[in-house]
Every structure is written in structure tokens, then in C-alpha cells.
N, C-alpha and C positions, 0 to 999 in steps of 0.2 A: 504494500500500500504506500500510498506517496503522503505526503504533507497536504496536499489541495484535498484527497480525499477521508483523512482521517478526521474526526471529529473525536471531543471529549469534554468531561467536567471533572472536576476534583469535589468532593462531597467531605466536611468536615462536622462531625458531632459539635454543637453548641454547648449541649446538659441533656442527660438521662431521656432519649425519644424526641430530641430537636436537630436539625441538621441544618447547612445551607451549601446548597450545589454553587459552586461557581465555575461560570466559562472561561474559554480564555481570552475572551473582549472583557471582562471583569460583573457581568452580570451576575446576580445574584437572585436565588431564589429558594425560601425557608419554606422548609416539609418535617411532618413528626409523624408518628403512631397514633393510629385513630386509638389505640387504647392510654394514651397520655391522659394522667390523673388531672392535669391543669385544663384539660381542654384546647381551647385557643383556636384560631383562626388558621392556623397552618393547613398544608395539602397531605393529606397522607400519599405515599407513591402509589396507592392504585389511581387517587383523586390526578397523579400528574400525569399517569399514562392515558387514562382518560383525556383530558386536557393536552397531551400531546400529539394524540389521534384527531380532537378535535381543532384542534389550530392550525397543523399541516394544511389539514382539508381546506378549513378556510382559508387558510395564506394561498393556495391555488385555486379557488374558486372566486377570491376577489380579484386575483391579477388578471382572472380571464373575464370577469363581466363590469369591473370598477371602469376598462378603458372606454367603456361604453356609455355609463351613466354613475355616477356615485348612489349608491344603496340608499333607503331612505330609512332603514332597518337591515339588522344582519346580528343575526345569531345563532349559534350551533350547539344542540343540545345532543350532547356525548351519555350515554347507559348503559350497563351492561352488570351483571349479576357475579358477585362474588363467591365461591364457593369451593367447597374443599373434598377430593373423592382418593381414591389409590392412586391416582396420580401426582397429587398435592394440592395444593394450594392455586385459584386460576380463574382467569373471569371467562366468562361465554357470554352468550349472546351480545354482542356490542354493538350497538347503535347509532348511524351518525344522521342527525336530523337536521334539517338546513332551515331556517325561515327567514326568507331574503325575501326585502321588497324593495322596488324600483318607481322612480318619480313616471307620471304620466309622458308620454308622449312616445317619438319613433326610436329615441336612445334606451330608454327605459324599455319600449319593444323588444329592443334587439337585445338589451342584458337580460330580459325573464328570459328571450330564445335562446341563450346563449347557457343559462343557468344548469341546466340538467345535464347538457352534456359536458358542463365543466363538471360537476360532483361525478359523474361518471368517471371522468379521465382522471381525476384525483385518485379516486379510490380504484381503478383498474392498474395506473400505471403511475402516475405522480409524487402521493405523496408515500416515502420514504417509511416514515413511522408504521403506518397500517398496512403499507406493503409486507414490511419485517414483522410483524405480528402474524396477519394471514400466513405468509409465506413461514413463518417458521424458523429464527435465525438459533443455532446455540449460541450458549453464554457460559463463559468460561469464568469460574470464579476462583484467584490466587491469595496467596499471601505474600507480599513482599516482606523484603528483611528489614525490622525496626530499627 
């Protein structure tokens, strides 16, 4: 693999079921344990797989129907059922639900005509995340030397 294709985050425990992912442009993003005795606002990682399945999608569904008319609404409503069998631990049925609406007229014509077959092409061949989900990647988990 090259440098243009590898991707990554560095994930550092904050306190006992708190974490924050950082990239390497310096973003930052805090996730815990939905079983965290404090509660809190954090994402637990099924909440950000979800949420990364649903943002890819959208990131290529807006690119393909924004250059037409800007949305007049847009939102993606990502589901899917947590459950645990001899397999382990793993979500099924997942969901990706689009509700996009566009201003009247022949732009906004053409971004609704344009709407279905961008979520199609997302989810057949574009976005990256829910390709590797359906498709199936392993995942290799190490220990480095402290």
C-alpha cells in the first residue's frame, strides 16, 4: 500500500470507557461505552459505525445532486439491530434512509432525478465504508511493544 492510499486514526483512552480518535489532519472525535456509569453524550463505536455508513453515503449523494440545486433539507437516518449469537457480537439488518428535498423548479427537477441513482451508486460502488462492511474486510488485531 502507498501513503495516498493508507488511511488511519490513533484512539487514546481519556478515563475508564472515554476515548478520543484523532486523525492525522488533527481532528478529533470523543466515543465511550454505552454501558458508562456517567452517561454523557459520547458515541459509543456501534453509534460511529452507524454514522460512518451514514455520512459516506451522504458525502456522495450530495456531491452528485448539490451541483444541481442546494437541498432544502437533507438527512440520513442510519439502523440497524445489535445482537449477539455463536458468532459474537454484530449488527444486521442496516438501514440507510435518505430524506432529501429540493427547492421548486427545473434544478431542483433534475437533483430529485438525479437523487436515486446517486444512493444507488453510493451504496453499489462508492462509498468505501459500507462497501467494506457488505463486502467483508478482516481485521487484524496486534499488540505493539510498550
Amino acid at each position: 500500500m502507498t501513503d495516498n492510499t493508507r488511511r488511519s486514526v490513533a484512539i487514546e483512552r481519556t478515563r475508564t470507557g472515554h476515548f478520543t480518535a484523532t486523525n492525522p489532519r488533527g481532528g478529533t472525535i470523543s466515543f465511550g461505552t454505552s454501558s458508562d456509569p456517567d452517561g454523557g453524550a459520547d458515541f459509543t463505536p456501534v453509534e460511529l459505525l452507524l454514522a460512518a455508513i451514514g455520512g459516506c453515503t451522504a458525502a456522495d449523494v450530495d456531491v452528485a445532486t448539490a451541483r444541481h440545486a442546494e437541498p432544502t433539507g437533507f438527512t440520513v437516518s442510519v439502523t440497524g439491530n445489535k445482537i449477539g449469537d455463536e458468532s459474537g457480537n454484530r449488527m444486521t439488518d442496516l438501514v440507510v434512509t435518505f430524506s432529501v428535498a429540493f427547492p421548486d423548479g427545473d434544478l431542483g427537477d433534475r437533483a430529485r432525478t438525479i437523487l436515486p441513482r446517486a444512493v444507488k451508486t453510493s451504496h453499489d460502488r462508492l462509498c468505501t465504508v459500507s462497501r467494506t462492511v457488505e463486502i467483508g474486510t478482516p481485521v487484524t488485531a496486534t499488540i505493539a511493544d510498550a
